[in-house]
DOTIGU-671312 format. One record per residue (C-alpha): residue number from 1; residue in three letters; z, x, y. Coordinates in steps of 0.02 Angstrom, whole numbers, plus 50000, padded with zeros to 5 digits. Example, Ala and Ser with C-alpha at 12.3 -4.5 7.8 and 13.67 -1.06 7.14 Angstrom:
BEGIN
<mimi:1&torvex:ALA&zz:50390&xx:50615&yy:49775>
<mimi:2&torvex:SER&zz:50357&xx:50684&yy:49947>
This chain:
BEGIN
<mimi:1&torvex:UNK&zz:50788&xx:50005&yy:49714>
<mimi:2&torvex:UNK&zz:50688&xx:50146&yy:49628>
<mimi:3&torvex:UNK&zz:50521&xx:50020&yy:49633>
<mimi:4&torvex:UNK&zz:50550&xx:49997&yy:49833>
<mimi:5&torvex:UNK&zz:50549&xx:50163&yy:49854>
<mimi:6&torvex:UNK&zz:50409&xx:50187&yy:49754>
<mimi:7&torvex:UNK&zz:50293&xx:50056&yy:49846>
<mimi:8&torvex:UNK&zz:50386&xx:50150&yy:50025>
<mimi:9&torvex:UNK&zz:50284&xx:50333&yy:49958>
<mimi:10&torvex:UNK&zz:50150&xx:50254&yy:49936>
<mimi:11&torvex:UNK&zz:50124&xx:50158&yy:50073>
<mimi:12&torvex:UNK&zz:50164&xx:50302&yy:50173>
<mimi:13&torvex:UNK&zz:50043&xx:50419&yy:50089>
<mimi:14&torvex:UNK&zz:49913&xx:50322&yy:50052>
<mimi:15&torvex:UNK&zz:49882&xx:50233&yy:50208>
<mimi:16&torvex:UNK&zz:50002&xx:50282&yy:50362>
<mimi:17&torvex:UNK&zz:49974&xx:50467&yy:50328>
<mimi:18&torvex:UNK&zz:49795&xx:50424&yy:50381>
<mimi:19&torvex:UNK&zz:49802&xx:50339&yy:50540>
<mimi:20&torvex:UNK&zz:49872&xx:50337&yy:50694>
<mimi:21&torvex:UNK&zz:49983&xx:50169&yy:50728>
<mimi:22&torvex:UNK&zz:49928&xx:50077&yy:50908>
<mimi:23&torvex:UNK&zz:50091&xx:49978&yy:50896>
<mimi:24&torvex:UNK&zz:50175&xx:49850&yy:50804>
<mimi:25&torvex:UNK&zz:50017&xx:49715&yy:50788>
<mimi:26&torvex:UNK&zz:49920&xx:49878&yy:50736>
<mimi:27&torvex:UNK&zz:50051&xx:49924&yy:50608>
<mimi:28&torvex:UNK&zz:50068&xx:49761&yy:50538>
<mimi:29&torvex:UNK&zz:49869&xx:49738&yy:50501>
<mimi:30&torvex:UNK&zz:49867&xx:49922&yy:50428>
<mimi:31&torvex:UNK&zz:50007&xx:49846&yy:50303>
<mimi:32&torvex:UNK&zz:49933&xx:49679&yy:50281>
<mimi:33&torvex:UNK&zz:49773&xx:49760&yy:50220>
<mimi:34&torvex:UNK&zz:49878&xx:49897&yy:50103>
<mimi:35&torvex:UNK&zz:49942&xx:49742&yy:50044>
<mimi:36&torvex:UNK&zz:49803&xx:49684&yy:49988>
<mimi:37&torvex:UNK&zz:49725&xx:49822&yy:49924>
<mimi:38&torvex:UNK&zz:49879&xx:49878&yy:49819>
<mimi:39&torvex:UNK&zz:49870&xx:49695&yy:49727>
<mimi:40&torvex:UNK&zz:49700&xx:49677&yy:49702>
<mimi:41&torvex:UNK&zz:49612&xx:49856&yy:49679>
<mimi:42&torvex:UNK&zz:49721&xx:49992&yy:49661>
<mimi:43&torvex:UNK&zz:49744&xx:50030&yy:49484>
<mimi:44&torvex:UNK&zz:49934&xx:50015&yy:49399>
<mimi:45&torvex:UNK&zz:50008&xx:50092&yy:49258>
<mimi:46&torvex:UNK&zz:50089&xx:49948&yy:49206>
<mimi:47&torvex:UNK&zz:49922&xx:49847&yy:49192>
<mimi:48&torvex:UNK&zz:49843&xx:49984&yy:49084>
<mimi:49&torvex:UNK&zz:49780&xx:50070&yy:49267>
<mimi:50&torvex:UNK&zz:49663&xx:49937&yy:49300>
<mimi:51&torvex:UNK&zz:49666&xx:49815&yy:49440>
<mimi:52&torvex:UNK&zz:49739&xx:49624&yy:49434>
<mimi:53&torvex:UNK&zz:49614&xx:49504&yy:49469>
């Protein structure tokens, strides 16, 4: 539960804090490409804060 919540936060302030959502399409490219980003280039503590690739 505690890592949902965790990946909740920051897809909240990290990405939806920073636009304004044009509907549900809209919202579900803005998470699609969060998605992406949060796999590929953001950097986790876990991985010794470097990306997966």
């Amino acid at each position: 539960m505690a890592r949902i919540e965790r990946w909740i936060h920051s897809i909240k302030h990290e990405c939806l804090d920073h636009f304004i959502v044009f509907g549900e399409r809209h919202l579900r490219y803005l998470i699609n490409e969060y998605v992406d980003y949060y796999h590929e280039f953001r950097p986790h503590q876990g991985l010794g804060n470097t990306p997966s690739s």
